[in-house]
N, C-alpha and C positions, 0 to 999 in steps of 0.2 A: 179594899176593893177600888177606892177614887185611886191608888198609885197603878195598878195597872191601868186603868183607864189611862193615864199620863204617859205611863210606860209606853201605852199600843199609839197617842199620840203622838211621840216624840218619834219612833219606830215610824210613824207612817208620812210626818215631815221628812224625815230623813231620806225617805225613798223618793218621796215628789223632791227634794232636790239635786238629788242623784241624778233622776230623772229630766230635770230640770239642765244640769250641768254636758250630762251625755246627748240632751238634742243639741244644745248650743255648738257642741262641737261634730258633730254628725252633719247638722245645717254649714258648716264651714267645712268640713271635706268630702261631704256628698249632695249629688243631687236630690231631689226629693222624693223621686222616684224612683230611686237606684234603692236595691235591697243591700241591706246592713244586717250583723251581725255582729250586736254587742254583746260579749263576755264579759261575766262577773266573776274577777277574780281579787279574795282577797278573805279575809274574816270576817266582816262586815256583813258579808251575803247569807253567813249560817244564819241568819234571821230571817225565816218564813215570811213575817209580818213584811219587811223591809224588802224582801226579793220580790212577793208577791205585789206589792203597790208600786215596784219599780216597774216591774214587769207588764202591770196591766197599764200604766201612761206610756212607757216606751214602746208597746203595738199595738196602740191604737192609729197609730196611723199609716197601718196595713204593711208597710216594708222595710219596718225593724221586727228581728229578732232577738230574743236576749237567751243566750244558750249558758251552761258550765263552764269552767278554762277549758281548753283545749289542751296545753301544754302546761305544765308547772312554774311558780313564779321564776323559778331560776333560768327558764331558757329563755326568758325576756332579758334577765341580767346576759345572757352569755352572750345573744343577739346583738346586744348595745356593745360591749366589746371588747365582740370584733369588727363591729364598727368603729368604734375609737382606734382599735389597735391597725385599722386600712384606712383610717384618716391620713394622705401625706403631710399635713398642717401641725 
């Protein structure tokens, strides 16, 4: 029993610094009043515990949302490039 306890600790730091990491940078390309929508994409999110504790510090402050991917990881690769590939540099 005491290693789940550990377990759902370790799960629920993880998410306050997730949480943690995604205002820092939110606070540096939005205003604070401007509605956001952060997507969780990746492996890391199948974890209920870790989504949901992420989930409740990132809209607590009324205009962030935290939604599913929208697209698959690969069209973020394809995105970057063709970026690279219309760099004239």
């Amino acid at each position: 029993m005491q290693a789940d306890a550990v377990a759902a600790a370790i799960l629920d730091q993880a998410g306050q610094e997730l949480a943690g990491i995604t205002s820092a940078v939110r606070r540096t390309l939005f205003s604070p009043t401007e509605p956001v929508a952060a997507h969780t994409i990746g492996g890391v999110w199948a974890s209920q515990r870790l989504r949901g504790r992420f989930q409740l510090l990132m809209e607590l402050d009324g205009t962030t949302s935290v939604l599913p991917p929208t697209h698959q990881p690969a069209y973020g690769a394809l995105l970057e490039a063709i970026r690279l590939a219309s760099d004239p540099h």
